[in-house]
N, CA and C atoms as a LAMMPS dump frame, in Angstrom:
ITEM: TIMESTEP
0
ITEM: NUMBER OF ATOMS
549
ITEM: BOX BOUNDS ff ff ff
-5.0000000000000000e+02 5.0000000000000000e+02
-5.0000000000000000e+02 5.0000000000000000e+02
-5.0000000000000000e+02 5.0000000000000000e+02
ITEM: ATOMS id mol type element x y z
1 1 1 N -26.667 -308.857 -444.136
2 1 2 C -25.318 -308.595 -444.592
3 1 3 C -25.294 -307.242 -445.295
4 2 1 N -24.108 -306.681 -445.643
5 2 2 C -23.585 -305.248 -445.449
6 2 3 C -23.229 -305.477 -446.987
7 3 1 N -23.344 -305.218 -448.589
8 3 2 C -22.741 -304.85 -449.512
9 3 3 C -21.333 -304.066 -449.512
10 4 1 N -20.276 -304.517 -449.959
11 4 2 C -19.029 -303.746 -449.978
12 4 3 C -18.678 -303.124 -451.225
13 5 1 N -18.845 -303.951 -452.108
14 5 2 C -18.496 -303.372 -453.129
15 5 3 C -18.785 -304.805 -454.205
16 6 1 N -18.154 -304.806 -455.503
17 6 2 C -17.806 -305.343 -456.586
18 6 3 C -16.08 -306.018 -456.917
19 7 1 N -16.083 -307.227 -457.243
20 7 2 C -14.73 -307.277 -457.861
21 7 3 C -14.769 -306.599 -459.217
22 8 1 N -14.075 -305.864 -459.378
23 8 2 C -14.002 -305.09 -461.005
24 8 3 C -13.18 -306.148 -461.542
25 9 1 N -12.337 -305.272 -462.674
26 9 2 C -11.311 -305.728 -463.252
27 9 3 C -9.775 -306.4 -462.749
28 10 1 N -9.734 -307.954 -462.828
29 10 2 C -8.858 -308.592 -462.965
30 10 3 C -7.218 -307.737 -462.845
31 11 1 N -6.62 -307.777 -462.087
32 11 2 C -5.078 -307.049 -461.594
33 11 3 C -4.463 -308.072 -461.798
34 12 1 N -3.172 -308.014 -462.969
35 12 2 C -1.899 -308.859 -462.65
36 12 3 C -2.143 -310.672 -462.969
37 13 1 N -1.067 -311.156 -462.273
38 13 2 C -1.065 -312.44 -462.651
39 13 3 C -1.642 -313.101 -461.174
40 14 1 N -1.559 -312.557 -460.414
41 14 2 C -1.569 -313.496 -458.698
42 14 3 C -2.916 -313.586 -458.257
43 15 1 N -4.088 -313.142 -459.287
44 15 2 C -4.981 -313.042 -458.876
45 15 3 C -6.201 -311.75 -457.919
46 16 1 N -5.07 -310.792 -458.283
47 16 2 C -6.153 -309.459 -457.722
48 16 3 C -7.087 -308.747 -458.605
49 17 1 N -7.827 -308.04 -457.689
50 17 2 C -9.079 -307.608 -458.529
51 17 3 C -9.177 -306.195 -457.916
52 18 1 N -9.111 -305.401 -458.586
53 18 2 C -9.615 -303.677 -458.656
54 18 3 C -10.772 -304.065 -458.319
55 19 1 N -10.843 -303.424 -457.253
56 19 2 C -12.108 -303.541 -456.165
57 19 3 C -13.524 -301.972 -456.257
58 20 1 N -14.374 -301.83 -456.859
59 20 2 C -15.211 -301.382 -457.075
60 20 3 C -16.242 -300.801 -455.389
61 21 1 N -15.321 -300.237 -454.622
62 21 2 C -16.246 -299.893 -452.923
63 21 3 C -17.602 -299.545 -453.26
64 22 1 N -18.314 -300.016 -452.761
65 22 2 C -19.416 -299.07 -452.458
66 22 3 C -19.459 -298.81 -450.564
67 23 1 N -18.244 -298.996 -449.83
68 23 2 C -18.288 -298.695 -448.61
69 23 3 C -17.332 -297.373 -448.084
70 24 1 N -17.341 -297.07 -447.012
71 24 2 C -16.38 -295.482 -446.897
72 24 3 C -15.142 -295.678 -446.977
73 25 1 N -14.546 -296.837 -446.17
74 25 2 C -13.666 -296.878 -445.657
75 25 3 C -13.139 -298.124 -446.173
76 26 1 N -12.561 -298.621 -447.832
77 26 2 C -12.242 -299.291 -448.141
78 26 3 C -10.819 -300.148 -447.235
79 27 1 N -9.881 -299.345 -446.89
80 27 2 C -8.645 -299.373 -445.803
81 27 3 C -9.241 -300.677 -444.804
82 28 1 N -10.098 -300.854 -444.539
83 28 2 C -10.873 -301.725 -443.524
84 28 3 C -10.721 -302.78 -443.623
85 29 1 N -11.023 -303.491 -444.854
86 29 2 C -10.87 -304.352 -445.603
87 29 3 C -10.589 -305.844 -445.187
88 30 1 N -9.062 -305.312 -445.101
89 30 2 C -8.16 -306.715 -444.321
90 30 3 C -8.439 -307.199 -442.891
91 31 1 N -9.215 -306.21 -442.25
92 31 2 C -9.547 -306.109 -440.936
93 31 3 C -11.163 -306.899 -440.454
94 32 1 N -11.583 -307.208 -441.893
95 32 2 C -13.021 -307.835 -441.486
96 32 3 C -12.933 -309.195 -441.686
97 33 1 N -13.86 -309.776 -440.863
98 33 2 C -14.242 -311.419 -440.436
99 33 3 C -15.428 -311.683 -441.336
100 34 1 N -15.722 -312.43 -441.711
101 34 2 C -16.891 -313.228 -442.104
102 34 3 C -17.181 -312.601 -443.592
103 35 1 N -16.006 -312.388 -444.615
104 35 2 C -16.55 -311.83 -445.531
105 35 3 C -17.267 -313.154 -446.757
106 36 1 N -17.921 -312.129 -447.556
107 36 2 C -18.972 -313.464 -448.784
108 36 3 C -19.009 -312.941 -449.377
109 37 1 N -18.294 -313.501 -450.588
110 37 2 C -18.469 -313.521 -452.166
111 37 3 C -19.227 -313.787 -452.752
112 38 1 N -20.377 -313.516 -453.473
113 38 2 C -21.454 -313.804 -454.432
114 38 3 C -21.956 -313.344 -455.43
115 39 1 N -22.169 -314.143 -456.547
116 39 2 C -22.952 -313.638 -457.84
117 39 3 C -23.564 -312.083 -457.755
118 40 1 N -23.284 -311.481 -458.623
119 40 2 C -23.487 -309.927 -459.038
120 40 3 C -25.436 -310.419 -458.666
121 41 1 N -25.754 -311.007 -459.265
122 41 2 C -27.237 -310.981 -458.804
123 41 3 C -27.805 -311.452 -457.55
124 42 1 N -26.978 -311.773 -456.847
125 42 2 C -28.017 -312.783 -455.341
126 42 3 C -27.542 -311.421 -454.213
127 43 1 N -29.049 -311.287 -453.993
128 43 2 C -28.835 -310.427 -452.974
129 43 3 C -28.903 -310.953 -451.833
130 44 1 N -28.25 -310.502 -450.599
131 44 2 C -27.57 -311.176 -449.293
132 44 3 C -27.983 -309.787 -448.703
133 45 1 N -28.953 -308.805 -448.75
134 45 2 C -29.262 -307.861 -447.146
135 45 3 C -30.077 -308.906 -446.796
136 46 1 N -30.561 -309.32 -447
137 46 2 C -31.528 -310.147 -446.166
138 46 3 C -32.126 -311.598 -446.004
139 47 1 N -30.823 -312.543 -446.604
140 47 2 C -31.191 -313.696 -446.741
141 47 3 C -29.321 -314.38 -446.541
142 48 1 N -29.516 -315.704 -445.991
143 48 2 C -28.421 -316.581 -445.504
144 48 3 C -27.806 -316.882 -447.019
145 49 1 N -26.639 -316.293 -447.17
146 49 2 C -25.652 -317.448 -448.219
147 49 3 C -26.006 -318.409 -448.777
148 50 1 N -26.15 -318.487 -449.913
149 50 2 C -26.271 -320.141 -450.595
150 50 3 C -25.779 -320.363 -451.615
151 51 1 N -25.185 -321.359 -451.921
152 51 2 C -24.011 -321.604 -453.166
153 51 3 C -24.636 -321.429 -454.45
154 52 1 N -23.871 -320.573 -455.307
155 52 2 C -22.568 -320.36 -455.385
156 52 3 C -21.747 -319.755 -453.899
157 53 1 N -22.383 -318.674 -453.418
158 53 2 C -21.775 -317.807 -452.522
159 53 3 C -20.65 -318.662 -451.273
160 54 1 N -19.531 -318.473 -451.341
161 54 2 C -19.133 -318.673 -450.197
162 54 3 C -18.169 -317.416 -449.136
163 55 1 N -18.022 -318.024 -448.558
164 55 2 C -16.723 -317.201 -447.747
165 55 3 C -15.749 -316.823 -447.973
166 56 1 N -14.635 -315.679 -447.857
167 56 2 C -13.205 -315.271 -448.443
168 56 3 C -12.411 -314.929 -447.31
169 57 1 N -11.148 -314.902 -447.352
170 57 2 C -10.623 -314.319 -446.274
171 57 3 C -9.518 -313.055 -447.538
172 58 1 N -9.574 -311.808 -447.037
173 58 2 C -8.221 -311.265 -448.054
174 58 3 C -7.281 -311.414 -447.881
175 59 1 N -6.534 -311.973 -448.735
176 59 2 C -4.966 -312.043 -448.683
177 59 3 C -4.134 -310.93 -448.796
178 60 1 N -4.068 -310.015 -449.516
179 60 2 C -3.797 -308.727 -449.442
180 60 3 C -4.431 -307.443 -450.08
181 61 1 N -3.957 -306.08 -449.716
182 61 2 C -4.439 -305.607 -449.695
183 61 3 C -3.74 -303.938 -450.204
184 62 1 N -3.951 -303.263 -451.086
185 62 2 C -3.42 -302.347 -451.47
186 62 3 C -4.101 -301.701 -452.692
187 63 1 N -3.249 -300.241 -452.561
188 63 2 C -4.191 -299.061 -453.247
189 63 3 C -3.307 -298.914 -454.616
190 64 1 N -4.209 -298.987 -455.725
191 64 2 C -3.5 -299.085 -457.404
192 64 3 C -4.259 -298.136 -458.067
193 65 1 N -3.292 -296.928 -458.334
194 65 2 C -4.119 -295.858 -459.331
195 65 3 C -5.356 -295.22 -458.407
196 66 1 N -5.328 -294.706 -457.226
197 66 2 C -5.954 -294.598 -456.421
198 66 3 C -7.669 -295.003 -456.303
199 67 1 N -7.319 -296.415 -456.602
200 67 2 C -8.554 -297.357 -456.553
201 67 3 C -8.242 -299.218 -455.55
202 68 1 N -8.982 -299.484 -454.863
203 68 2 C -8.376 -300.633 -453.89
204 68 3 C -8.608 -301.759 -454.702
205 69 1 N -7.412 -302.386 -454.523
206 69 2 C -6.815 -303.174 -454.913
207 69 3 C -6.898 -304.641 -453.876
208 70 1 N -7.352 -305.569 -454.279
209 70 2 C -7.292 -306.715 -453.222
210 70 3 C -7.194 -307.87 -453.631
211 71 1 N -6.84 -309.413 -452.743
212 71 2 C -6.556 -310.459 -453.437
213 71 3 C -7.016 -310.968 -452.352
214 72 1 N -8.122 -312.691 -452.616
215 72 2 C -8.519 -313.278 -451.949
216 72 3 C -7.638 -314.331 -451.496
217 73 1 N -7.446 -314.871 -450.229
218 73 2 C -6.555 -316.134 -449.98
219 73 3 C -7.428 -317.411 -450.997
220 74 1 N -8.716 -317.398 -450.893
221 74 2 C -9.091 -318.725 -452.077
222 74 3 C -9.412 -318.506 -453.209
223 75 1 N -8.176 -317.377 -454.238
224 75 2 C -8.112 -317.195 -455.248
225 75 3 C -6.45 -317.141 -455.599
226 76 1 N -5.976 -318.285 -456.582
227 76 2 C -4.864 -318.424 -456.525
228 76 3 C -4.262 -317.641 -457.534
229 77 1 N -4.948 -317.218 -458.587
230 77 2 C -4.034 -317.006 -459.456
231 77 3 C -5.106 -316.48 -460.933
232 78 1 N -4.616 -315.614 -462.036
233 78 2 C -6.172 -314.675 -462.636
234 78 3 C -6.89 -315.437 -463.057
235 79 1 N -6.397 -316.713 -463.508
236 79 2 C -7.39 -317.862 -464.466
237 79 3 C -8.205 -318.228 -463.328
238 80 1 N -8.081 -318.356 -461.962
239 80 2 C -9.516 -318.111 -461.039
240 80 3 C -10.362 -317.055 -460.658
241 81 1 N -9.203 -316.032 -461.034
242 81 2 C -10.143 -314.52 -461.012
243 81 3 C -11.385 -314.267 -461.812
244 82 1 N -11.023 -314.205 -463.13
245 82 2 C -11.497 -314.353 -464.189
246 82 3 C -12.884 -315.116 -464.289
247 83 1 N -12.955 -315.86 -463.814
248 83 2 C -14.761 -316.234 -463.256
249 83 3 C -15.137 -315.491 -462.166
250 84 1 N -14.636 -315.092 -461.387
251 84 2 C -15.18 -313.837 -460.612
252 84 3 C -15.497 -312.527 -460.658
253 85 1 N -14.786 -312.224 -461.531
254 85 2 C -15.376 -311.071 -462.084
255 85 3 C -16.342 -310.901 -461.951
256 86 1 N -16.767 -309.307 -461.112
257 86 2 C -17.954 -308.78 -461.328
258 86 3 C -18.963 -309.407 -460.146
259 87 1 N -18.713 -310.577 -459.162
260 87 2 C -19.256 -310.618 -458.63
261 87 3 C -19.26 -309.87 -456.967
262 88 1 N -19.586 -309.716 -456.091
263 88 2 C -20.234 -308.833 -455.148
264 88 3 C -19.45 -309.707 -453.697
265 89 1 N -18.911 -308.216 -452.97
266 89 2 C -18.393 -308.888 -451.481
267 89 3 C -19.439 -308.006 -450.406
268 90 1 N -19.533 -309.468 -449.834
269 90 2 C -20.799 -309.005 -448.43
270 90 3 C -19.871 -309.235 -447.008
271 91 1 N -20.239 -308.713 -446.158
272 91 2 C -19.417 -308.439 -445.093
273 91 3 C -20.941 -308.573 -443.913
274 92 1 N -20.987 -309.199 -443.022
275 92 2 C -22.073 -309.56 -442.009
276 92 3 C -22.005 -308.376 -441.007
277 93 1 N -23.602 -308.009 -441.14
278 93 2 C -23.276 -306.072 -440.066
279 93 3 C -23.058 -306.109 -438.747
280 94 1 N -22.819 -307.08 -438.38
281 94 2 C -22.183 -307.175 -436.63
282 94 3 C -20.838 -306.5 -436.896
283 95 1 N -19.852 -306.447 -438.24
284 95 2 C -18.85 -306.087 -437.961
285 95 3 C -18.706 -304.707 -438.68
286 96 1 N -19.655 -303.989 -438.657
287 96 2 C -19.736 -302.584 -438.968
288 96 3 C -20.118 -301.672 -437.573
289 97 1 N -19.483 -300.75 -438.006
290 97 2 C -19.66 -299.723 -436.629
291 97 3 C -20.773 -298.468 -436.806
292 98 1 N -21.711 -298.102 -435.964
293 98 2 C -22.007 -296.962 -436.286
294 98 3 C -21.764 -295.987 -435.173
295 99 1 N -21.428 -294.394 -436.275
296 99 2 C -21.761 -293.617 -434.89
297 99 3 C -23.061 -293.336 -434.099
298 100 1 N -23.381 -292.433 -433.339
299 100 2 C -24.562 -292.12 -432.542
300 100 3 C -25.194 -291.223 -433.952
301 101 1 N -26.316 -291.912 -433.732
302 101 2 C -27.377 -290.885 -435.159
303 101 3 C -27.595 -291.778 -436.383
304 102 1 N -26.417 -292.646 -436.504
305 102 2 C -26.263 -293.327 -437.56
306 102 3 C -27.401 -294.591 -437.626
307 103 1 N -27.568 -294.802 -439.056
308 103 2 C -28.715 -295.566 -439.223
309 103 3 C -27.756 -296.64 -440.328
310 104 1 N -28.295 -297.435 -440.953
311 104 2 C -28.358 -298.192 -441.955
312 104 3 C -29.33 -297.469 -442.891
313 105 1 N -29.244 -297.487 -444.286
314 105 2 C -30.042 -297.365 -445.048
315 105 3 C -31.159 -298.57 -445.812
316 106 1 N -30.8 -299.659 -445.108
317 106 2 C -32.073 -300.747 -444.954
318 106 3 C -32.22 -300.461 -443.421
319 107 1 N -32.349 -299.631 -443.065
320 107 2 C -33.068 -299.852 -441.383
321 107 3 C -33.902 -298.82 -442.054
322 108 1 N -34.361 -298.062 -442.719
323 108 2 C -35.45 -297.484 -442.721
324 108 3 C -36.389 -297.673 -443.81
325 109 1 N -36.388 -299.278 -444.922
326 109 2 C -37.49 -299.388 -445.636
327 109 3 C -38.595 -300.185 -444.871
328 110 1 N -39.683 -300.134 -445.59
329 110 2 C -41.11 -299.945 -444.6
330 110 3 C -41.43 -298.805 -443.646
331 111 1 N -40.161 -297.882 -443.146
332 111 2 C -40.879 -297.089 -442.37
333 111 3 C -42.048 -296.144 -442.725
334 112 1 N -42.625 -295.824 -441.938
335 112 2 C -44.202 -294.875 -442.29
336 112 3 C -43.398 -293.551 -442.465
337 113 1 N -43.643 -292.904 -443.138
338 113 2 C -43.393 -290.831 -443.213
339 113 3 C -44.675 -290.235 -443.045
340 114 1 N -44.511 -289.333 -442.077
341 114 2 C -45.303 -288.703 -441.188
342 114 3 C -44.933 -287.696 -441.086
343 115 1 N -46.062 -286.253 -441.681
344 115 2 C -45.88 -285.157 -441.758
345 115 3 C -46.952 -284.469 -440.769
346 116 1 N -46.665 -283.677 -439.551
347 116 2 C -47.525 -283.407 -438.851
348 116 3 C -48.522 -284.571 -438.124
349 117 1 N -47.653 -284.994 -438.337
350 117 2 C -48.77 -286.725 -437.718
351 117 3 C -49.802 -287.128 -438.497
352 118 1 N -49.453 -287.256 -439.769
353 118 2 C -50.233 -287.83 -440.539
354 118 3 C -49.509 -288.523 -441.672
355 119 1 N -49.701 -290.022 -441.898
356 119 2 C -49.372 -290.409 -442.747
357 119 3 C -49.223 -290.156 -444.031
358 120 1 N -48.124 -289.686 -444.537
359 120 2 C -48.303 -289.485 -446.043
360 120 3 C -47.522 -290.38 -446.833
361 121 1 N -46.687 -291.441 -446.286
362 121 2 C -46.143 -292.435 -447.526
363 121 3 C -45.6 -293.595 -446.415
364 122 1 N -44.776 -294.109 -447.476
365 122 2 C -43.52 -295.29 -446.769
366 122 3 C -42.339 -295.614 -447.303
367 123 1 N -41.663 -295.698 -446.751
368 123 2 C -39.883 -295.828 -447.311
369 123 3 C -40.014 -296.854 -448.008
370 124 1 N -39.347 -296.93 -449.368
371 124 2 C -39.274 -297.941 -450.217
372 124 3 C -37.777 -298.245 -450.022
373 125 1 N -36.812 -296.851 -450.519
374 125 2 C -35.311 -297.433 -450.264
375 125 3 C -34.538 -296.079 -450.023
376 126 1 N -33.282 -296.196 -449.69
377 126 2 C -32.407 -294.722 -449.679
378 126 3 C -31.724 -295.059 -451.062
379 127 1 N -31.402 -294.031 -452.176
380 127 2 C -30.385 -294.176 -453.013
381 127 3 C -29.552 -293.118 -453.368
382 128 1 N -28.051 -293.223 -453.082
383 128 2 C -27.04 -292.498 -453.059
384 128 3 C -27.157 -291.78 -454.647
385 129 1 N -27.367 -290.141 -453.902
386 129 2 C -27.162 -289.285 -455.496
387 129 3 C -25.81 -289.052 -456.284
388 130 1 N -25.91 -288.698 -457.207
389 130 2 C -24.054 -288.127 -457.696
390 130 3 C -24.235 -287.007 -457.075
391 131 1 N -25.23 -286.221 -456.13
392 131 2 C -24.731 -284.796 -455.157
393 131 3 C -24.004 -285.183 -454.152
394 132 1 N -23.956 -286.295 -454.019
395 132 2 C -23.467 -286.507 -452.536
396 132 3 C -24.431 -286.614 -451.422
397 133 1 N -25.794 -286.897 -451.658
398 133 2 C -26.713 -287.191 -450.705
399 133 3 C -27.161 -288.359 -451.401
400 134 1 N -28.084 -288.789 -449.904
401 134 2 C -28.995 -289.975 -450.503
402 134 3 C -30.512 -289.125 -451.109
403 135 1 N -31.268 -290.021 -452.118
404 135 2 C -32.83 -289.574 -451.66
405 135 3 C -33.204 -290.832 -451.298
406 136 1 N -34.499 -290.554 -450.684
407 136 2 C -35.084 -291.107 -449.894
408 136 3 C -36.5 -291.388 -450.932
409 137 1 N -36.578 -292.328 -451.066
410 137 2 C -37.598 -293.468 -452.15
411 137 3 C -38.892 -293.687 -451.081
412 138 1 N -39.793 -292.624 -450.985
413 138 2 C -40.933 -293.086 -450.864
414 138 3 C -42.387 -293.3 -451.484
415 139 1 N -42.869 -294.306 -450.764
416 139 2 C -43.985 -294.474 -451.947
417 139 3 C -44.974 -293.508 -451.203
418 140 1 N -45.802 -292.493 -452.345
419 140 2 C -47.225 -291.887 -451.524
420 140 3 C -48.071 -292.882 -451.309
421 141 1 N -48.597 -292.561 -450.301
422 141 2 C -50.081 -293.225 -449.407
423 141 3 C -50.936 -291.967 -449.402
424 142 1 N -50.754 -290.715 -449.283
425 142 2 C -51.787 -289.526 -449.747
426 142 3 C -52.66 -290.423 -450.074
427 143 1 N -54.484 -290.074 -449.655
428 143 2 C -55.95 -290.199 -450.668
429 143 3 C -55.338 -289.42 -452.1
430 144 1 N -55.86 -290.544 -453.065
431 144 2 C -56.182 -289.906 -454.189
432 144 3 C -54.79 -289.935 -454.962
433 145 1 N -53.394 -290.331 -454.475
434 145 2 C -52.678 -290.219 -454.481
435 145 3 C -51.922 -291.242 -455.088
436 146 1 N -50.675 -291.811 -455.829
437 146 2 C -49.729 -292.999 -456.33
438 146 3 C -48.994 -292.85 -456.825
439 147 1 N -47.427 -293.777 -456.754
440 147 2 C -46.693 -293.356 -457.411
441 147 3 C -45.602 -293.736 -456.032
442 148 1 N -44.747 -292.424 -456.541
443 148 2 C -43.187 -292.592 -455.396
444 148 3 C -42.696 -291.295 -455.35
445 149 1 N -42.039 -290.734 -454.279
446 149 2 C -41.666 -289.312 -454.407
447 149 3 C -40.205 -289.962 -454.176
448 150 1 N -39.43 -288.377 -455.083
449 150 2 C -38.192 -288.738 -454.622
450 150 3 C -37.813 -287.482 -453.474
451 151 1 N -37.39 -287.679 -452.121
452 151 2 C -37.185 -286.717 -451.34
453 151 3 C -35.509 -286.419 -450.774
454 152 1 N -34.811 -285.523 -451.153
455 152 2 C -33.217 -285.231 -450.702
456 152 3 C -33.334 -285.477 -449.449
457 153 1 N -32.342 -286.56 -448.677
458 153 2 C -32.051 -286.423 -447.634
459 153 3 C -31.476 -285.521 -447.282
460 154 1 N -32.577 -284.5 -446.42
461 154 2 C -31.821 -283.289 -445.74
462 154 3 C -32.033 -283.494 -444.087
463 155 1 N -30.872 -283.282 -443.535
464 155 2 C -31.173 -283.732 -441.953
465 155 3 C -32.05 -283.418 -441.197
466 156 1 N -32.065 -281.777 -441.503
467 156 2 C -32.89 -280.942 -440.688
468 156 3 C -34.232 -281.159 -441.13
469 157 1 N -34.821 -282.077 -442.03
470 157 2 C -36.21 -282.07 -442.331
471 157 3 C -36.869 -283.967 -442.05
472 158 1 N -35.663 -284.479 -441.889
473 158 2 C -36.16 -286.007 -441.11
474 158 3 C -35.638 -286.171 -440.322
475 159 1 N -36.436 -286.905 -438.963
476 159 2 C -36.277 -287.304 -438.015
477 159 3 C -36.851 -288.432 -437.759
478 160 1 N -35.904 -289.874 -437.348
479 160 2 C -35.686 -291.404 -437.564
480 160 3 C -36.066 -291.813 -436.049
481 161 1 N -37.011 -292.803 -435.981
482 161 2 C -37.723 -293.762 -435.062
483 161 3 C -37.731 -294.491 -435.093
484 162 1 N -36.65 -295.71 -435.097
485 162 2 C -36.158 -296.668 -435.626
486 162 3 C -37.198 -298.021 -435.437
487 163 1 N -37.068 -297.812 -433.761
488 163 2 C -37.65 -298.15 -432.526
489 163 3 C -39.324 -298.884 -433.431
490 164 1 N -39.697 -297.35 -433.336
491 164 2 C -41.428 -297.167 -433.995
492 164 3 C -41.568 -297.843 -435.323
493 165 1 N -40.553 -297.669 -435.801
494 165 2 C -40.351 -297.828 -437.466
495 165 3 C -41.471 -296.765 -438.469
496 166 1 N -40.93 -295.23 -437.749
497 166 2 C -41.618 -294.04 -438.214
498 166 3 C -40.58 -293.217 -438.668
499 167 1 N -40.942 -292.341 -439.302
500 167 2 C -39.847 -291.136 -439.835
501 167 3 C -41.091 -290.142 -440.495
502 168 1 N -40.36 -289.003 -439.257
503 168 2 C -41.175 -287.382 -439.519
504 168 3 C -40.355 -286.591 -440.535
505 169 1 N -41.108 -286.379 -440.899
506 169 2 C -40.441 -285.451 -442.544
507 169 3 C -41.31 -284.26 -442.344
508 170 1 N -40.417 -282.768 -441.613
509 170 2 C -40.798 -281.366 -442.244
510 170 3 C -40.068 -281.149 -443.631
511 171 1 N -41.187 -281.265 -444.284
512 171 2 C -40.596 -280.872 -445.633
513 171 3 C -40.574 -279.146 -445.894
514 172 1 N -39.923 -278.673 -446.774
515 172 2 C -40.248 -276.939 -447.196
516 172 3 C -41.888 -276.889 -447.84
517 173 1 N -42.339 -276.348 -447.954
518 173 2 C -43.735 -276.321 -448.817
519 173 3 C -43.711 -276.555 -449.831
520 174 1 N -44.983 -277.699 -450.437
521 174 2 C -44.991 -278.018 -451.844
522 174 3 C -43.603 -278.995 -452.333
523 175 1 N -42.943 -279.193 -451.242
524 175 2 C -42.072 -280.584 -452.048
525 175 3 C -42.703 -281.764 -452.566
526 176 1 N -43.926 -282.148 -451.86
527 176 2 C -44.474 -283.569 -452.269
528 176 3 C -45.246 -283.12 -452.932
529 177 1 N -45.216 -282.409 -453.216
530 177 2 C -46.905 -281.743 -454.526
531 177 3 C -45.83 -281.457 -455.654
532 178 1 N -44.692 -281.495 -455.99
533 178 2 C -44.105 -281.223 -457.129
534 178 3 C -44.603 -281.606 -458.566
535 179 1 N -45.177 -282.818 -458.426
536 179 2 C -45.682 -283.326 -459.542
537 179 3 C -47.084 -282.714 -459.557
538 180 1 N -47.651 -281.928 -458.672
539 180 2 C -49.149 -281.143 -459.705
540 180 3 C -48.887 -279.627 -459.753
541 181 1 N -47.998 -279.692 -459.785
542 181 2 C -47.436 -277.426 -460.222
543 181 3 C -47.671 -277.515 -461.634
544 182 1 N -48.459 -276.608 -462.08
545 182 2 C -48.764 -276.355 -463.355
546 182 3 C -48.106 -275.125 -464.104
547 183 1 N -47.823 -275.091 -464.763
548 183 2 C -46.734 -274.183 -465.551
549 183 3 C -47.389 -272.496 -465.647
């Protein structure tokens, strides 16, 4: 399952919730099947629903203070909101689209990074910067070596093997050695 976002803060009397995206295209919204509500802590990339978590359908849908705004059909009214708060909408990735190139950012943890054909780490996770890129969370495997590098996703320096479950990284020189430059 696909993370969407957060219910934020409680809207009004009918039960809506200032919706917290973490997806592009909040507008979508009303348009998806199989959505799941669950506890701020149970993570759902990679495991089946289990109660508390259930299913939602949105009842409506609109933009407040240019932040999305939404209301569940099995939420009647705020005194049911109000225990929801804060908890997390999952959306099942059959109903996400990608373009050509496009990856998931769980399709590439575990992959190997391979510089010149040689192993030098493994994807731990992607995490979205405040630049507007992701980095890319790998752990070193280098001899002699431990720890985690953090690397800017820059296009022109990875190239994704989904297939293989590899990813070639030309890095610029001395990016993964950052941590032994001596002053």
């Amino acid at each position: 399952m696909l993370l969407l976002g957060q219910l934020a803060k409680v809207q009004g009397l009918k039960g809506e919730f200032l919706f917290h995206a973490l997806m592009d295209n909040p507008d979508r919204l009303p348009d998806l099947k199989g959505l799941v509500l669950a506890p701020a802590g149970m993570d759902l990339q990679h495991a089946e629903p289990q109660a508390p978590a259930h299913q939602v359908t949105i009842r409506s849908f609109r933009w407040h203070q240019e932040r999305p705004c939404l209301a569940l059909q099995e939420v009647a009214d705020r005194t049911a909101a109000e225990a929801l708060k804060g908890w997390a909408l999952w959306m099942p990735e059959d109903q996400a689209s990608l373009e050509e190139g496009e990856s998931f950012r769980h399709d590439w943890i575990g992959c190997q990074v391979l510089v010149d054909d040689q192993l030098v780490g493994e994807v731990l996770r992607l995490d979205p910067s405040p630049m507007g890129y992701d980095m890319v969370i790998m752990r070193d495997l280098r001899p002699g070596r431990t720890g985690q590098r953090d690397i800017p996703y820059i296009k022109a320096w990875f190239q994704l093997d989904l297939p293989n479950r590899k990813v070639r990284l030309d890095p610029p020189p001395g990016l993964l050695d950052l941590d032994r430059i001596k002053d």
